[in-house]
ZALO-497790 format. One record per residue: residue in three letters; x, y, z of N, C-alpha, C in turn; residue number from 0. Coordinates in nm, 3 decimals. Layout:
# ZALO-497790
R  Ala  X  Y  Z  X  Y  Z  X  Y  Z  NUM;
...
***
This chain:
# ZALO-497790
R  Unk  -1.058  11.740  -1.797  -1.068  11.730  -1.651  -1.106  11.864  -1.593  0;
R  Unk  -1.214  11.872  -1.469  -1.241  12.009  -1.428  -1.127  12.007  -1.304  1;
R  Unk  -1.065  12.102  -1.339  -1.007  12.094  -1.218  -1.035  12.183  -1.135  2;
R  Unk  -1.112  12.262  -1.136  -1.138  12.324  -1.018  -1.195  12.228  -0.943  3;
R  Unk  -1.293  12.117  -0.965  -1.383  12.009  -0.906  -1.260  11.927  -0.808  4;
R  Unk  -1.147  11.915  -0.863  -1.055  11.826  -0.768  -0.905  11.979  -0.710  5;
R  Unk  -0.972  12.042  -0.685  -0.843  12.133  -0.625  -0.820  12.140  -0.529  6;
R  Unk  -0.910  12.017  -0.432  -0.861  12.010  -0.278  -0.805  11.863  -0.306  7;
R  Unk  -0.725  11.779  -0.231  -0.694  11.639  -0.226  -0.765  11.596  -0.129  8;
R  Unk  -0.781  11.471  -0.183  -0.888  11.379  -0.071  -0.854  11.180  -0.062  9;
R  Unk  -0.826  11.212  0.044  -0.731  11.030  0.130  -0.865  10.993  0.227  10;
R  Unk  -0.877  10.870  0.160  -0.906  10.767  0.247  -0.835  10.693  0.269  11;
R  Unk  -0.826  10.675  0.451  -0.702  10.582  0.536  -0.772  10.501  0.602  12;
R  Unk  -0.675  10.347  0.597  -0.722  10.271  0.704  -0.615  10.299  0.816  13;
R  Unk  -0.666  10.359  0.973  -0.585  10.364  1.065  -0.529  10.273  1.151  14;
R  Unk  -0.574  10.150  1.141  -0.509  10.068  1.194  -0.552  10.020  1.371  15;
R  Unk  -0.467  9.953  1.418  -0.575  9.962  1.523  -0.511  10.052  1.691  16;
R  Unk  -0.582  10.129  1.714  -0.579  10.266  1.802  -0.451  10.334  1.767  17;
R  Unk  -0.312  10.320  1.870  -0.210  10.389  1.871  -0.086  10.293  1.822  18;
R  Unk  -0.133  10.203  1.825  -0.031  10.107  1.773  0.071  10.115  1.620  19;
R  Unk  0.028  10.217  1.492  0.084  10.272  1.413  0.205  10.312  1.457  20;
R  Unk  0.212  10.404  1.552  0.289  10.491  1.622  0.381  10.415  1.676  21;
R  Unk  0.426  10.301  1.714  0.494  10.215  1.801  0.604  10.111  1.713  22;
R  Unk  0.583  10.110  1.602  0.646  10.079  1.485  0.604  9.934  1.468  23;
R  Unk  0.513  9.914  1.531  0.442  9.730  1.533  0.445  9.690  1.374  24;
R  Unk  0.470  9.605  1.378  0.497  9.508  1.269  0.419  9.521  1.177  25;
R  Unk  0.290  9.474  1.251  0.183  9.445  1.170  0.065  9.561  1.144  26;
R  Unk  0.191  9.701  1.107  0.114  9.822  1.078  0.244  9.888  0.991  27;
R  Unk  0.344  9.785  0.970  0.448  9.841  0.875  0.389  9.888  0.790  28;
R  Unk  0.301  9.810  0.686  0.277  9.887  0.538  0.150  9.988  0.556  29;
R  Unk  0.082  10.006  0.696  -0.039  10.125  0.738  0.129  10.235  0.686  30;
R  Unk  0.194  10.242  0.768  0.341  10.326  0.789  0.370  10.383  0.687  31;
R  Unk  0.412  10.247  0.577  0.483  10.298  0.463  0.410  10.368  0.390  32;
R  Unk  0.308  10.332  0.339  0.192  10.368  0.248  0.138  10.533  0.296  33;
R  Unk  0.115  10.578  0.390  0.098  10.675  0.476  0.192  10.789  0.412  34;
R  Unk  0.345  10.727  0.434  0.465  10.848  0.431  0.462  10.855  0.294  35;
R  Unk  0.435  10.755  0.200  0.429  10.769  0.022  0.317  10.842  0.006  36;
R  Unk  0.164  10.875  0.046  0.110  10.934  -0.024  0.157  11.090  0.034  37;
R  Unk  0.226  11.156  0.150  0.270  11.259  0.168  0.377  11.306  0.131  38;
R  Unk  0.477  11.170  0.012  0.532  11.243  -0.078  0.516  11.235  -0.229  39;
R  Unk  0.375  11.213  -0.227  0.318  11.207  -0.380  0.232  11.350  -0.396  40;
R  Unk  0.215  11.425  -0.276  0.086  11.508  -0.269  0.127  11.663  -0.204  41;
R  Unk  0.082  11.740  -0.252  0.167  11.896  -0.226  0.075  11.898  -0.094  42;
R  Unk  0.192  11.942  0.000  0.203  11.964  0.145  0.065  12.073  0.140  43;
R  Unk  -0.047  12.027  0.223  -0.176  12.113  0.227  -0.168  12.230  0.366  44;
R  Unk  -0.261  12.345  0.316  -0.246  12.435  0.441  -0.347  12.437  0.481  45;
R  Unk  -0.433  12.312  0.545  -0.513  12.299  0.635  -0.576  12.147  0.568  46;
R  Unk  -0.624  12.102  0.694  -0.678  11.953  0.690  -0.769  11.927  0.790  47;
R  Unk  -0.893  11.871  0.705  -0.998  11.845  0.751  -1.032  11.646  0.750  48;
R  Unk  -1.065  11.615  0.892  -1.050  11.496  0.936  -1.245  11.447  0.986  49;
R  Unk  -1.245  11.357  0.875  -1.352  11.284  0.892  -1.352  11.164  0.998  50;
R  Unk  -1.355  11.122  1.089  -1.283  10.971  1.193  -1.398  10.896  1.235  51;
R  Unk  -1.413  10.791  1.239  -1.509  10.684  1.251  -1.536  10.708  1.375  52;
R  Unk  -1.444  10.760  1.479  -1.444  10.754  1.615  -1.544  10.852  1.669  53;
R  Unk  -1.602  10.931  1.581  -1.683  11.040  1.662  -1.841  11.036  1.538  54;
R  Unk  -1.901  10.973  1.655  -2.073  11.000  1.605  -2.139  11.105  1.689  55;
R  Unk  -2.230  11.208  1.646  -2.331  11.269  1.671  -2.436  11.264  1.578  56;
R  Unk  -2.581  11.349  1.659  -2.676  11.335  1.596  -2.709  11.408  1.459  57;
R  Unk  -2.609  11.519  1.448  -2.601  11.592  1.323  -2.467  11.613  1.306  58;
R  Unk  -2.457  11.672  1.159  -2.288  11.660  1.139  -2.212  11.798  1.280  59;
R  Unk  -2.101  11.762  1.327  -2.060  11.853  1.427  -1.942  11.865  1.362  60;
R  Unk  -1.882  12.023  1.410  -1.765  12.058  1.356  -1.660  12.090  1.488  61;
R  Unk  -1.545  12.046  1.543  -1.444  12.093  1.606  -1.406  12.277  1.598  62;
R  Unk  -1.418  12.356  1.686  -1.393  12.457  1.704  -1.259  12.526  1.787  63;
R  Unk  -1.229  12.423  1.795  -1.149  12.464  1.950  -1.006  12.516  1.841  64;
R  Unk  -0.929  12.627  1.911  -0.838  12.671  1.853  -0.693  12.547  1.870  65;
R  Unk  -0.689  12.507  1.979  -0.605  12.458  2.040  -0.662  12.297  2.103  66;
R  Unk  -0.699  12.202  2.048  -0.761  12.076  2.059  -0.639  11.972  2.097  67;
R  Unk  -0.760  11.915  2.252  -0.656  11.831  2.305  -0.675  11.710  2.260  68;
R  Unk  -0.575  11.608  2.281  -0.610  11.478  2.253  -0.708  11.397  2.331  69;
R  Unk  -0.743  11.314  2.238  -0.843  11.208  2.320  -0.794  11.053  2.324  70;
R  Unk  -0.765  11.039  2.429  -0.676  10.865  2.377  -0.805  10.717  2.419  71;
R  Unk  -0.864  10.764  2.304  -0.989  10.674  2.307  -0.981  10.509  2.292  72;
R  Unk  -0.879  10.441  2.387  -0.852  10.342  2.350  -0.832  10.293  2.484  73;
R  Unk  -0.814  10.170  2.509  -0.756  10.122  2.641  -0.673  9.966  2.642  74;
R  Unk  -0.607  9.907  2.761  -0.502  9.834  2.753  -0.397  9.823  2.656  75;
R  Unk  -0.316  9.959  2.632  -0.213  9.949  2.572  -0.132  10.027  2.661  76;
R  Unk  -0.005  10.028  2.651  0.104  10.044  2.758  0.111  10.242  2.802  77;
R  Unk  0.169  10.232  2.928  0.165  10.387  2.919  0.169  10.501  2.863  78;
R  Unk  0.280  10.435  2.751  0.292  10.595  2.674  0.217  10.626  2.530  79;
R  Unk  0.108  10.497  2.546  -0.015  10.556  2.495  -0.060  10.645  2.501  80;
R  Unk  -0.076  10.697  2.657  -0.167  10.820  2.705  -0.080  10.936  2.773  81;
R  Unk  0.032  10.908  2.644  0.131  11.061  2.681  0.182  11.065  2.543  82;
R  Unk  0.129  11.023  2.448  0.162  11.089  2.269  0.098  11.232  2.276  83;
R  Unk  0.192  11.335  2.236  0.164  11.446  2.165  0.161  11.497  2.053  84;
R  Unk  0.077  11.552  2.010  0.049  11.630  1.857  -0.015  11.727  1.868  85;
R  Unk  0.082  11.878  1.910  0.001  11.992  1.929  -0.064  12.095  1.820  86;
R  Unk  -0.119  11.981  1.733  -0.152  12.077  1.596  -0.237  12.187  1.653  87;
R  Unk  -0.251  12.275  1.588  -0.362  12.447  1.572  -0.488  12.371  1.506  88;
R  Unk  -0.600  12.399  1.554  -0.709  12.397  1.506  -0.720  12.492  1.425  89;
R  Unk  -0.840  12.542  1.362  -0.843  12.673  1.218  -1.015  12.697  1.302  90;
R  Unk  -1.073  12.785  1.349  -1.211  12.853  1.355  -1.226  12.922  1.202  91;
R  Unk  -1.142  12.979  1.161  -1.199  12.996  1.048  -1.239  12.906  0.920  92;
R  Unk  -1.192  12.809  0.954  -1.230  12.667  0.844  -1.327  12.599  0.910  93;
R  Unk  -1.361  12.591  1.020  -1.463  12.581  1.098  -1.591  12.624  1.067  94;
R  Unk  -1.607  12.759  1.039  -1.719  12.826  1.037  -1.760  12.817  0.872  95;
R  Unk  -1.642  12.817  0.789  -1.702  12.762  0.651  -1.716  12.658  0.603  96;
R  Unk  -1.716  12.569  0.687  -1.747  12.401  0.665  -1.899  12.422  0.679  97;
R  Unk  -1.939  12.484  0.824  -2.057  12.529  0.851  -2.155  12.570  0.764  98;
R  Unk  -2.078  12.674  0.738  -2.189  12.753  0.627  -2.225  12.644  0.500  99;
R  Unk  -2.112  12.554  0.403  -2.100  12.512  0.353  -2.193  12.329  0.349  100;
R  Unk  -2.215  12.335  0.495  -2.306  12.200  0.538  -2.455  12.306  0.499  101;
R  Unk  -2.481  12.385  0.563  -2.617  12.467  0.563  -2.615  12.495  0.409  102;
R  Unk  -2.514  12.559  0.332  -2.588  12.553  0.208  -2.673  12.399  0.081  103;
R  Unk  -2.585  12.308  0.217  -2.629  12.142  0.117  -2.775  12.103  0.208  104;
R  Unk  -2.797  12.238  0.279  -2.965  12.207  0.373  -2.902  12.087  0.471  105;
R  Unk  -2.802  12.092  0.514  -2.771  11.975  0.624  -2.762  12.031  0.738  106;
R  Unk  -2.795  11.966  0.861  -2.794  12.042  0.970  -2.689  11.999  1.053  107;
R  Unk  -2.605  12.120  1.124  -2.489  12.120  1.177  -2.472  12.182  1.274  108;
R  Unk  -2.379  12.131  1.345  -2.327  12.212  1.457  -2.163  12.292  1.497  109;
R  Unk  -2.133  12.373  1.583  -1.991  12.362  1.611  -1.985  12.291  1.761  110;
R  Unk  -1.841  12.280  1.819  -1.841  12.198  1.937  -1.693  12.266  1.982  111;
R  Unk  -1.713  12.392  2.072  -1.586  12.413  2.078  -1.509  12.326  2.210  112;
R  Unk  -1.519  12.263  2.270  -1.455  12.128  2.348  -1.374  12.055  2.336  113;
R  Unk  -1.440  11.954  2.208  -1.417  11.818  2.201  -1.254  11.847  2.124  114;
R  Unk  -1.152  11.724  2.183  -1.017  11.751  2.112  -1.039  11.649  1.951  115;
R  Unk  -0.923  11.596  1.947  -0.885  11.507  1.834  -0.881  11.361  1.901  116;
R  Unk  -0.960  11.273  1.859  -0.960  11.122  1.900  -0.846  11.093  1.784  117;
R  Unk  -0.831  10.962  1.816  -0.704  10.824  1.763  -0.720  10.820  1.607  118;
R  Unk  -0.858  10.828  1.562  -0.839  10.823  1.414  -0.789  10.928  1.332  119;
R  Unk  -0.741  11.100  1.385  -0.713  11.202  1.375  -0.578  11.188  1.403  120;
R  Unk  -0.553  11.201  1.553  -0.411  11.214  1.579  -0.302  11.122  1.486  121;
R  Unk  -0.361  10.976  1.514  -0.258  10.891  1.513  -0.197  10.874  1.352  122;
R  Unk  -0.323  10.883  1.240  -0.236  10.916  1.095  -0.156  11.033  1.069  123;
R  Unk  -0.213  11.114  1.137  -0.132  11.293  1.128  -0.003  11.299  1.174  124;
R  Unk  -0.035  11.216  1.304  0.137  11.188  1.307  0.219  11.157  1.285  125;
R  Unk  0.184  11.045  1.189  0.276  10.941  1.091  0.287  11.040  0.920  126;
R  Unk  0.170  11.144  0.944  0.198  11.188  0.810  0.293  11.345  0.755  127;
R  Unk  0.224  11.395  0.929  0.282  11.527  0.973  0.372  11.528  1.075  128;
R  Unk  0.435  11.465  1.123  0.507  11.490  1.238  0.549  11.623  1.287  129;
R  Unk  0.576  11.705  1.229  0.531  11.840  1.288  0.452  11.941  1.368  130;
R  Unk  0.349  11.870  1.331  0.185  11.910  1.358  0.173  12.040  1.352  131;
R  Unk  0.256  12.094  1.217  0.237  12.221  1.181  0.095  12.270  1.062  132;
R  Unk  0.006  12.202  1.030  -0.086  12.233  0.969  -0.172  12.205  1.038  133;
R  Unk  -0.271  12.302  1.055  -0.408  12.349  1.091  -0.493  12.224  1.073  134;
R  Unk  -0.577  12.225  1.191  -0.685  12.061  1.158  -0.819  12.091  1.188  135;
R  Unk  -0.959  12.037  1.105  -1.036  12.086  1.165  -1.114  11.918  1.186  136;
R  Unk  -1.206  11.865  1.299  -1.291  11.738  1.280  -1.404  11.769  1.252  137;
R  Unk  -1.429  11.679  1.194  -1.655  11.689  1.161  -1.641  11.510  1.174  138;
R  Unk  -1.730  11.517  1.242  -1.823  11.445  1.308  -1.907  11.316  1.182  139;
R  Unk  -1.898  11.189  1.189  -2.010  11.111  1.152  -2.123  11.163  1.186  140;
R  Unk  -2.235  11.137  1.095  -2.387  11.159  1.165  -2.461  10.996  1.186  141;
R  Unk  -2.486  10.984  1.312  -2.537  10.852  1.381  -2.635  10.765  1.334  142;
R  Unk  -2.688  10.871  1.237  -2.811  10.729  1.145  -2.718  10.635  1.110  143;
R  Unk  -2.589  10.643  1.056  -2.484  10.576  0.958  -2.550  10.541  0.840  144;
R  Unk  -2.656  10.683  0.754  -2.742  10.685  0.651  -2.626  10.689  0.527  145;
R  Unk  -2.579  10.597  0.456  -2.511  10.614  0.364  -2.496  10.756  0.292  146;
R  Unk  -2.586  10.734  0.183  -2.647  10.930  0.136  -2.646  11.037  0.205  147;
R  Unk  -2.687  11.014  0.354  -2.605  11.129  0.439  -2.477  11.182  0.405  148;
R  Unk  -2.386  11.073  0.411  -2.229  11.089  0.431  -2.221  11.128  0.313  149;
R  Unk  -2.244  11.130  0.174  -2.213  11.073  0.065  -2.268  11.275  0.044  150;
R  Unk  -2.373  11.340  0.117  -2.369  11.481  0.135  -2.304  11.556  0.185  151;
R  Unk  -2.262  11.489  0.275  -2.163  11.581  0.405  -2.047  11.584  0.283  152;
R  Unk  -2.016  11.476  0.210  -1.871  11.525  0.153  -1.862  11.610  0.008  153;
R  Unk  -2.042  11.603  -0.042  -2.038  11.689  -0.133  -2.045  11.862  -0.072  154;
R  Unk  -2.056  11.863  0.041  -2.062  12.031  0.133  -1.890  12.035  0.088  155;
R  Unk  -1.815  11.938  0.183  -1.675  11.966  0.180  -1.632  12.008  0.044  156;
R  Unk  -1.652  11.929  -0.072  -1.653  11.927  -0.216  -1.635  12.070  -0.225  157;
R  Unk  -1.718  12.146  -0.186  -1.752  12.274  -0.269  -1.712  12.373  -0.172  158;
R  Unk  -1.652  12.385  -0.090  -1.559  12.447  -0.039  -1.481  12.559  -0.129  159;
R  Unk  -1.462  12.695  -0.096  -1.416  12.748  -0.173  -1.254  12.764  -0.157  160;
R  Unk  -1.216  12.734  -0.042  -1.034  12.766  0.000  -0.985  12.676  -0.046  161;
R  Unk  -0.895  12.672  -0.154  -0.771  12.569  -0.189  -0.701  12.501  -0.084  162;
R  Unk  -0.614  12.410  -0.169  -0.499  12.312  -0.122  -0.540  12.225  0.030  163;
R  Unk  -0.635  12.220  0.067  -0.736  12.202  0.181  -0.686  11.995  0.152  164;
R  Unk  -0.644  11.930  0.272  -0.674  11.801  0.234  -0.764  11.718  0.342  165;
R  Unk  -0.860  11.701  0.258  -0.962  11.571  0.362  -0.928  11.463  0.350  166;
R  Unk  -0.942  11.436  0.484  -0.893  11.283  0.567  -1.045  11.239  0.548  167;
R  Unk  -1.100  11.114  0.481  -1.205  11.010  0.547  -1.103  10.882  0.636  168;
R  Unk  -1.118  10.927  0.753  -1.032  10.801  0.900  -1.119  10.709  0.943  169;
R  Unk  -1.103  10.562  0.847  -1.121  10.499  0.861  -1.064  10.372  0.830  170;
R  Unk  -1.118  10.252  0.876  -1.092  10.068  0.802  -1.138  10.001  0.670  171;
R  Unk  -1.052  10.022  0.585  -1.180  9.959  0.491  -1.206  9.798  0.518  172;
R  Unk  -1.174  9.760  0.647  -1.210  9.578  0.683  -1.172  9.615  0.808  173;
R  Unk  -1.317  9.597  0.908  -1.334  9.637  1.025  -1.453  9.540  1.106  174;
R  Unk  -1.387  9.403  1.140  -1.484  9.305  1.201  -1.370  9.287  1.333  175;
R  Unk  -1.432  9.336  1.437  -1.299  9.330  1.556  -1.250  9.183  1.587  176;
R  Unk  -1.427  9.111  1.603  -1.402  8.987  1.627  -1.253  8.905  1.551  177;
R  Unk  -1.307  8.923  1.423  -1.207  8.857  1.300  -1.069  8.873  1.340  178;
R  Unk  -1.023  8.993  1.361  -0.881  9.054  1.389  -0.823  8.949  1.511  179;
R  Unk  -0.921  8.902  1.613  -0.847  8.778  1.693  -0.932  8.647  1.666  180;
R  Unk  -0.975  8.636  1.580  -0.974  8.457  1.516  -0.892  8.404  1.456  181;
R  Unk  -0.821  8.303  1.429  -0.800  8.246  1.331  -0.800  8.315  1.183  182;
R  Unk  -0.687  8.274  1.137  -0.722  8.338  0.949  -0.766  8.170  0.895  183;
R  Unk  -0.835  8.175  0.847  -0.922  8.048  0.763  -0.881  8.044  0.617  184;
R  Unk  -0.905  8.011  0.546  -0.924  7.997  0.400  -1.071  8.104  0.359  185;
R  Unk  -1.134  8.039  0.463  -1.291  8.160  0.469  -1.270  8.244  0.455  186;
R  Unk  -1.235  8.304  0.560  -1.215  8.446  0.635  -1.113  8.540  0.524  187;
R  Unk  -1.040  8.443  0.496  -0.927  8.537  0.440  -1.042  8.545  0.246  188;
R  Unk  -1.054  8.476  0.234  -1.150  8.491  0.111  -1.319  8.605  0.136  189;
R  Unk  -1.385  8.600  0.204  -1.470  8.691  0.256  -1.410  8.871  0.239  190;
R  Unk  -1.289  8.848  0.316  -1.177  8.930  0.319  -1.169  9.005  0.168  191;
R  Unk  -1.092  8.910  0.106  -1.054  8.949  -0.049  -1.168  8.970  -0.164  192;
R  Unk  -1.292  8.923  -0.111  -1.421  8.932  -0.123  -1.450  9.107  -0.198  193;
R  Unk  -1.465  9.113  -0.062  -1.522  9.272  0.004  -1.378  9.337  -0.046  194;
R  Unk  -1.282  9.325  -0.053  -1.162  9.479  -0.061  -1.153  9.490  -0.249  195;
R  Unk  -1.177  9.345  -0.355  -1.207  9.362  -0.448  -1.323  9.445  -0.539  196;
R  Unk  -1.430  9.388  -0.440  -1.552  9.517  -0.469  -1.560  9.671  -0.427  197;
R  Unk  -1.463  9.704  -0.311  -1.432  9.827  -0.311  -1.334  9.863  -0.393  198;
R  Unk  -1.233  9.799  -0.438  -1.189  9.888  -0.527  -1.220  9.899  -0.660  199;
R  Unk  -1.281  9.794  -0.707  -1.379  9.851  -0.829  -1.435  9.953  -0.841  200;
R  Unk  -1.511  9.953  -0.721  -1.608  10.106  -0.701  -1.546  10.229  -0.684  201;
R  Unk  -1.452  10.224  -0.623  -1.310  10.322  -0.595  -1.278  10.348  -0.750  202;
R  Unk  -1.192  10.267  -0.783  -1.117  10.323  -0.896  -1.162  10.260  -1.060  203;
R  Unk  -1.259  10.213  -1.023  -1.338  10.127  -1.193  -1.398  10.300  -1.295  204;
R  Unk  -1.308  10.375  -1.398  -1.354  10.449  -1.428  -1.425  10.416  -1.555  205;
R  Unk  -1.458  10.334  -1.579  -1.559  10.288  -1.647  -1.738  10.260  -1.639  206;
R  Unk  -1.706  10.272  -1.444  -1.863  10.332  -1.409  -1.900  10.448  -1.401  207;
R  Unk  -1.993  10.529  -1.460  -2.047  10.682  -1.444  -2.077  10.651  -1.308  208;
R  Unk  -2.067  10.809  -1.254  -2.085  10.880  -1.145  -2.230  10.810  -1.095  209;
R  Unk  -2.328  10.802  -1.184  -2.490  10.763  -1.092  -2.458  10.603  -1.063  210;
R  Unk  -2.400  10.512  -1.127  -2.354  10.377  -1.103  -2.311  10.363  -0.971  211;
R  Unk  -2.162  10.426  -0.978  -2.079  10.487  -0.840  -2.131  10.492  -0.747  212;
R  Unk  -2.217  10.610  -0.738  -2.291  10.655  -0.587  -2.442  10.515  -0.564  213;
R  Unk  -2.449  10.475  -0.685  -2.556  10.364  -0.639  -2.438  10.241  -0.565  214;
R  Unk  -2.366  10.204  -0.610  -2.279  10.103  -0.534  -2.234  10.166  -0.375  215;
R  Unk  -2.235  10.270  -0.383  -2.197  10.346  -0.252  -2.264  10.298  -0.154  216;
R  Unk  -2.431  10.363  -0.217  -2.528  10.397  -0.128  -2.588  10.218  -0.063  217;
R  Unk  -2.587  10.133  -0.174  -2.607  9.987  -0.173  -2.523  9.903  -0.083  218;
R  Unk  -2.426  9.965  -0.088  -2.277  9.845  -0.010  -2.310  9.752  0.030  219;
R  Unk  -2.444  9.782  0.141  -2.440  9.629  0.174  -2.492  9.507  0.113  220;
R  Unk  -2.529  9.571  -0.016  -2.545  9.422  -0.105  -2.408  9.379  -0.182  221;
R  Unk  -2.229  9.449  -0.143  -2.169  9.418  -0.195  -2.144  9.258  -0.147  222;
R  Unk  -2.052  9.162  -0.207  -2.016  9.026  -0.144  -1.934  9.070  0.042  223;
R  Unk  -2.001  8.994  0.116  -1.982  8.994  0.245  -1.961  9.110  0.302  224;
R  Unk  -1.986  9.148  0.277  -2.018  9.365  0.326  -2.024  9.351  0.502  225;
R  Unk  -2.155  9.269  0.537  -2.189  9.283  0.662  -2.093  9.188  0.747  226;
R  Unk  -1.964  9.099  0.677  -1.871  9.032  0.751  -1.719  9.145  0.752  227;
R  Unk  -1.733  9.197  0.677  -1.601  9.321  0.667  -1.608  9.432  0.771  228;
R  Unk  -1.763  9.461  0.790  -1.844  9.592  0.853  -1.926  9.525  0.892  229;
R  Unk  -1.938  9.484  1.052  -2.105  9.435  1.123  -2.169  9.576  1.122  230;
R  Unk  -2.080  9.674  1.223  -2.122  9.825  1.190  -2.061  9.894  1.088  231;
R  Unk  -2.089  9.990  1.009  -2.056  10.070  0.918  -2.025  10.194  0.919  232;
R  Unk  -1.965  10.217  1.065  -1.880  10.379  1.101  -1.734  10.335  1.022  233;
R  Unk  -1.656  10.287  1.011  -1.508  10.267  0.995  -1.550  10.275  0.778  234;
R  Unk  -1.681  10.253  0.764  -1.645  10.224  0.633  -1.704  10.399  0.569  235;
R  Unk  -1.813  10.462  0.628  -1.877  10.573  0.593  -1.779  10.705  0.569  236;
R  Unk  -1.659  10.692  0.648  -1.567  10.821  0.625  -1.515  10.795  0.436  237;
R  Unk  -1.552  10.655  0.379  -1.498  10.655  0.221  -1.626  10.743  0.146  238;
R  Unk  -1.779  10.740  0.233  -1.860  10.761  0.172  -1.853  10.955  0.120  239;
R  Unk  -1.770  10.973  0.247  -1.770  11.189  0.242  -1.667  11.127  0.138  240;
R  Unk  -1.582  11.081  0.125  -1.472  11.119  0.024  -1.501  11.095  -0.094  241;
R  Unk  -1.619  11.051  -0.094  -1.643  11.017  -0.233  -1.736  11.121  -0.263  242;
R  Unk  -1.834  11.171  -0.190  -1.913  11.271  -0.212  -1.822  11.410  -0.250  243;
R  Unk  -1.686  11.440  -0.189  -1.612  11.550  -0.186  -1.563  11.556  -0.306  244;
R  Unk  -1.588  11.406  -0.405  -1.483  11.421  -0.507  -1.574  11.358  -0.656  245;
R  Unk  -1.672  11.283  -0.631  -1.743  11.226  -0.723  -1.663  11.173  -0.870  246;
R  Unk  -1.626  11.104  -0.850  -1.551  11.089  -0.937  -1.432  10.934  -0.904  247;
R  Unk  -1.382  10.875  -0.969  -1.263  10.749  -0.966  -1.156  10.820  -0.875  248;
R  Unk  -1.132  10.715  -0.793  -0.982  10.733  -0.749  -0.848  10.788  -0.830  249;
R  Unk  -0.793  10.862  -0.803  -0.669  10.855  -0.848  -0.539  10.762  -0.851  250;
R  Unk  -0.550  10.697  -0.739  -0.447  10.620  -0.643  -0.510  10.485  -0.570  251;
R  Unk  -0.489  10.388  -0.575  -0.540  10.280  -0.507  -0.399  10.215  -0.392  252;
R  Unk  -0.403  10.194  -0.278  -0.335  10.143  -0.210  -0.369  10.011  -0.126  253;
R  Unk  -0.338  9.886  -0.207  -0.327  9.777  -0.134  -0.254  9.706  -0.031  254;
R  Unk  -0.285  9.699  0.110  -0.220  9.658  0.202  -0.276  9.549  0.276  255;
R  Unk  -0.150  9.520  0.383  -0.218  9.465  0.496  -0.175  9.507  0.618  256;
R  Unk  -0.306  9.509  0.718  -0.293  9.540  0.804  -0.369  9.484  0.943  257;
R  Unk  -0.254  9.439  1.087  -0.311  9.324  1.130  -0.396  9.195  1.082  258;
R  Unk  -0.292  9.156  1.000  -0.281  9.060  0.877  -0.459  9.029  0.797  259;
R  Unk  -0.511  9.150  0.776  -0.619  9.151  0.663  -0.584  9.268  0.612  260;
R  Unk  -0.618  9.208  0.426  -0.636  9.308  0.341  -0.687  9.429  0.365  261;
R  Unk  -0.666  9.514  0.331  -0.669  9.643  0.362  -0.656  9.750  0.258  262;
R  Unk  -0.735  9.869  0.222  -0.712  9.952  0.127  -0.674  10.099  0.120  263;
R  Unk  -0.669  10.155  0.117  -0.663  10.332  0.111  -0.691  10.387  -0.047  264;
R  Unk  -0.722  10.491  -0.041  -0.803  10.563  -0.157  -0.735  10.709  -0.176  265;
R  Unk  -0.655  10.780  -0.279  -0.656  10.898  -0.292  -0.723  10.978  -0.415  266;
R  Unk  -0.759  11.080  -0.413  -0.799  11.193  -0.520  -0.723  11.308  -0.524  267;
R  Unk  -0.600  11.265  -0.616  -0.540  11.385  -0.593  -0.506  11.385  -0.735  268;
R  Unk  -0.502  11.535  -0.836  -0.526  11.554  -0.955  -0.456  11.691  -0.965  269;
R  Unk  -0.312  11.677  -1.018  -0.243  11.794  -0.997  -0.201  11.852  -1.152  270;
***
């Protein structure tokens, strides 16, 4: 095993839907449980970098702000939605070498010293950190939603030279809004089990080489019902950096449910 290749940890999360984690809703118990188990399977990181479905630009963008406010990018949920706090520290200096680190993969980037932390940031950090004592930095989706894009952006992160560093890809791995208020069918729920079986093959099947891998990546949407799991494919692309950051099988597979569809999470952590 190289381990220098895996000396940062890398989680893919499904967040569930907006702030509702946070509220102890039912039907985000096992988002909850699963959450607090991989933060006691995994050495406490000194800084974390958050990939979130919630923020597209036209090139990859990086969060600068020392002190980043929240963004409560959600609406009709009860007041104290839009009075959760999480005063984590941003890092400028992890900032500027993400930067450099996008420019050496020839990707073009930006910083953004403004923009705070949206719902797909805050709301796992809080369930994972409640402290909000470690340093956070965001980068940005890039808006083509070019598979191979993403699948670069996370080989930049990859090669990062500062240790113990953990990347967040914040996202759904089953993200059809409609679905979430239909009916569960026999269909639906099979379509469902469809699509979360073929991701975790691809996830954790170490029996496919790395060029297999990134071809199933880059392909997805010829997996079974891809385009019924994902009409759009922001909630699914934050798996694509984590896979680029780590090239390689899962370590950890986490099967759940959440707002009663299957649901997955992904770790790379190799200690």
């Amino acid at each position: 095993m190289n381990k220098k290749k895996h000396r940062n940890t890398v989680l893919y999360l499904s967040h569930g839907g907006g702030p509702m984690p946070l509220f102890a809703d039912e039907a985000h118990k096992e988002l909850i449980e699963t959450l607090q188990k991989v933060t006691s399977i995994i050495k406490k990181p000194s800084a974390i970098i958050v990939i979130s479905a919630h923020w597209e630009e036209s090139i990859a963008t990086i969060t600068q702000n020392d002190s980043p406010d929240l963004i409560y990018d959600y609406s009709g949920f009860p007041e104290q939605a839009y009075n959760i706090n999480y005063p984590v520290k941003g890092s400028p200096y992890l900032t500027e070498k993400i930067l450099l680190s996008l420019n050496n993969k020839k990707l073009n980037a930006e910083l953004n010293n403004k923009r705070g932390f949206d719902h797909g940031v805050f709301v796992p950090l809080k369930i994972m950190y409640p402290d909000a004592d470690i340093p956070c930095v965001q980068l940005s989706l890039v808006n083509s939603l070019d598979p191979k894009t993403h699948i670069r952006i996370g080989e930049a992160l990859g090669a990062l030279e500062q240790d113990n560093i953990l990347i967040i890809g914040s996202g759904f791995s089953f993200h059809n809004m409609k679905a979430f208020f239909d009916p569960v069918t026999t269909e639906s729920q099979y379509k469902n089990e469809l699509f979360e079986s073929w991701l975790i093959n691809t996830c954790s099947n170490k029996a496919l080489n790395e060029m297999e891998r990134a071809d199933l990546f880059n392909k997805w949407e010829n997996a079974p019902c891809a385009r019924y799991c994902h009409p759009r494919e922001e909630h699914l692309l934050p798996l694509h950096v984590c896979y680029g950051a780590t090239k390689s099988a899962c370590s950890h597979v986490f099967e759940l449910t959440i707002l009663n569809k299957k649901s997955s999470m992904y770790l790379w952590y190799y200690e």
